[in-house]
Residue, then its C-alpha position, 0 to 999 in steps of 0.5 A: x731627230x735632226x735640226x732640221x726637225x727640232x726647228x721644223x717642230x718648234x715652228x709649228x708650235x709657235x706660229x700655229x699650235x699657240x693660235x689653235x689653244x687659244x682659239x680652244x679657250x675662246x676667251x678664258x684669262x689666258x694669264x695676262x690681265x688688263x693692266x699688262x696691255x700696256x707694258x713695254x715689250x722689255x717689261x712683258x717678256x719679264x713678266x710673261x713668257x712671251x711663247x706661252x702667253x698673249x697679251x689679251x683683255x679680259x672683256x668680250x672682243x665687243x667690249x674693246x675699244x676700237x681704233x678704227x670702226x673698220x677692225x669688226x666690220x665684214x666685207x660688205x660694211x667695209x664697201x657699204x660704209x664708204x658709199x659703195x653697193x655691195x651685193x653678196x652671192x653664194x655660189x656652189x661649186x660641183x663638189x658641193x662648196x658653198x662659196x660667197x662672192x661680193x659684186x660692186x656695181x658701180x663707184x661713188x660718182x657714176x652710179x650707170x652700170x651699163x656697159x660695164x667691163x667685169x674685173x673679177x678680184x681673187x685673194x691669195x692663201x690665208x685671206x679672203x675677199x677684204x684684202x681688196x677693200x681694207x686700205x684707203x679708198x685711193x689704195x685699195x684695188x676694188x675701190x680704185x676699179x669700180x670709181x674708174x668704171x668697171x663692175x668689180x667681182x670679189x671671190x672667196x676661196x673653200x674653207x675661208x671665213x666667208x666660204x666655210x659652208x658645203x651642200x652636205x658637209x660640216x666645218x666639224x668633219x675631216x671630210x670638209x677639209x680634205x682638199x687643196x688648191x688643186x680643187x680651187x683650180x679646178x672647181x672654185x675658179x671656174x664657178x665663180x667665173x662663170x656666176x660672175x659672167x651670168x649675173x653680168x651678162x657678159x661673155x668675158x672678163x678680166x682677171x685679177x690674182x693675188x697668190x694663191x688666186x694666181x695658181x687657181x688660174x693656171x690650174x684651170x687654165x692650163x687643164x682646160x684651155x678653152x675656159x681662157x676664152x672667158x679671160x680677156x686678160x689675166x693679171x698674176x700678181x704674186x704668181x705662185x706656179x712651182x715653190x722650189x725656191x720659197x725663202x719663207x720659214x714655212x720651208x722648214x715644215x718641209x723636213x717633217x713627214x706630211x703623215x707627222x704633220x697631219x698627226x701635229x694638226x689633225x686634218x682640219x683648217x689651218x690659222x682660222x680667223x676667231x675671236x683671240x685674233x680679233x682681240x689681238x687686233x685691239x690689243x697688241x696691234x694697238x700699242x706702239x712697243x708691240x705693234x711690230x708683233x703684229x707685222x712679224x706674224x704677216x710677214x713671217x710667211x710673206x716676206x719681211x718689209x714695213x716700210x711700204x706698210x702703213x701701220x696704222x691699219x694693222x688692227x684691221x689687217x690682223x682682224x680680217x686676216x689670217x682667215x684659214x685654208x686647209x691642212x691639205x692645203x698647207x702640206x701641199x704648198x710643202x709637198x711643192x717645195x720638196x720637188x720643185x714641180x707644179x703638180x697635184x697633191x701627192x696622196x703619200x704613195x704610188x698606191x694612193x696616187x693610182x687609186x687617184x690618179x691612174x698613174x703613181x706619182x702625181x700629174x704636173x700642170x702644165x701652164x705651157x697650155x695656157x692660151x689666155x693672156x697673162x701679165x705678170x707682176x711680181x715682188x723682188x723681196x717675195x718669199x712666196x712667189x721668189x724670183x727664182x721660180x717666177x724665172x721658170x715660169x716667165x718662159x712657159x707663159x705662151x700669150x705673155x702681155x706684160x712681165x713686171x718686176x717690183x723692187x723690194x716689194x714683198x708678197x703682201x705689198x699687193x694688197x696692202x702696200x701703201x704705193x701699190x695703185x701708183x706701182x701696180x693698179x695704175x698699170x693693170x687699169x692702163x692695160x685693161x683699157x688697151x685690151x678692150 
């Protein structure tokens, strides 16, 4: 076995396997009592290996004290708590997906919801509809949208804590979970869309993508180009095509075999949300000597930068997110690295890929297709949207309204950057006034 592998290895088991037994335990004494909580991180690494153990209370997550309320509310408390209505749907996609999405109706003040442009908000890998709702009422996009007069659509991609049901099948069953962001794009953007425009009444909407919920779009929009009639403009923040060039350490999976992978964690959901992360919530995130912990694990795959993070609401960040996707999932993002090419799942060999796709290798998207508008913002300190591979994107965009680069911005300044409505929201409300 080369470096390569042994890192890839030692990756896997200590940014996921660790998660998962813990998750197994579901609360058992996990070596760490209650007096350890409030250790110096000097003293902890002493006392426990760190690698091996987490520090967690020994009470019910319930019983835990709480820095913010905010840490054990769902997306529609978080809405419903500051004033705002919150009305939650299912939507079934054509695969049977049992989605949930959430509609804000109108602000705090004006309470009219006629005539009232839809704003459909979609989160990107590893989180769910609260990336929207989970900073400050003056830096949390939805909020922002629906107090400036638009009727706000939040969605929630398969097998997150909020869509993890199917017509027929069982979060208990491999079957459940054998798909990727190919099926996002190609049936969970396009239900949600379409449920949002019927309630809505309207024919049209705007677009707003983070991450993952960027490649749902080009996905669809670039298979099927008449759905972009329904578009009016789509905002990629954080777009994510081709991820040839990721500097995230999740790139070192690379190394390892998709089969190798799957046998390490099964055919199943990776990073679920569960209880051992909510108690981490209250317990590491809520000491000063460990808060950075709490950070590392967000940024390890985002992107490492603090500064523009306020610290304060990392108990309900580590809470809400992450909030799980599929295997499948995470091996094709690998599988994207390997290539460099923005294409489907690769099924393993030509055999499978024929049986799939008719053909041996796996058909590319191509978003040169595109006929809906798009403007793209994007972070220069992003491991996961990296600059190099929004360059080869920039040129295939057709209809290209606005391209907008951040500064030291990370993946995760998006959602959560404490100067995202000044950089980035002020601008995407701006332009979806010009657009009318």
């Amino acid at each position: 076995m080369n470096m390569h592998q042994i890192f890839s290895l030692l990756f896997v088991y200590k940014f996921y396997l660790i998660f998962l037994w813990l998750s197994e335990t579901q609360g058992k004494i996990l070596g760490f009592e209650k007096k350890h909580v409030g250790y110096k991180l000097d003293q902890l690494l002493v006392k426990k290996n760190l690698f091996k153990y987490v520090p967690v209370m020994k009470q019910e997550c319930t019983k835990c004290p709480r820095l913010d309320p905010e840490v054990n509310m769902n997306v529609t408390q978080l809405l419903t708590s500051k004033g705002y209505p919150c009305e939650d749907y299912t939507v079934e996609t054509k695969d049977g997906f049992l989605l949930s999405v959430q509609r804000v109706a109108h602000g705090l003040n004006n309470k009219n919801i006629t005539n009232r442009p839809v704003v459909f908000l979609q989160h990107g890998l590893l989180c769910t509809s609260t990336n929207w709702v989970t900073n400050l009422i003056n830096e949390s996009l939805a909020f922002i949208l629906a107090d400036e007069g638009y009727e706000v659509w939040m969605g929630n991609s398969r097998g997150n804590t909020y869509s993890r049901r199917h017509r027929t099948l069982s979060p208990d069953q491999d079957e459940f979970w054998a798909w990727s962001w190919d099926e996002m794009g190609e049936y969970d953007f396009p239900a949600m869309i379409d449920f949002a425009l019927n309630v809505s009444g309207k024919t049209s909407l705007y677009y707003v993508g983070h991450s993952q919920g960027t490649t749902q779009a080009f996905i669809q929009l670039s298979q099927n180009p008449e759905f972009g009639e329904k578009i009016k403009l789509f905002f990629a923040l954080a777009p994510v095509a081709t991820v040839g060039s990721i500097e995230s350490p999740i790139r070192y999976l690379s190394a390892l075999k998709d089969e190798t992978i799957y046998e390490v964690l099964k055919r199943r959901d990776f990073l679920p949300s569960n209880r051992i992360l909510d108690i981490l919530a209250d317990t590491v995130c809520r000491s000063k000597e460990l808060r950075f912990l709490c950070a590392n694990v967000l940024f390890l795959i985002a992107g490492y930068d603090t500064s523009n993070l306020n610290n304060s609401r990392l108990p309900v960040y580590i809470n809400h997110t992450p909030a799980g996707c599929s295997v499948q999932d995470l091996i094709h993002y690998l599988q994207g690295y390997r290539s460099g090419i923005f294409r489907k799942y690769d099924y393993g060999s030509a055999e499978q890929n024929e049986k799939y796709y008719g053909q041996p290798t796996p058909p590319q998207y191509n978003v040169s297709r595109i006929t809906a508008p798009v403007a793209l913002f994007y972070g220069a300190n992003d491991w996961l949207a990296d600059l190099k591979d929004v360059a080869l994107l920039i040129p295939k965009i057709q209809n290209l309204k606005a391209k907008i680069e951040i500064p030291q911005w990370n993946h995760l300044d998006f959602i959560w950057g404490e100067n995202a409505a000044t950089k980035v929201y002020n601008t995407v409300i701006q332009m979806i006034k010009d657009n009318p």
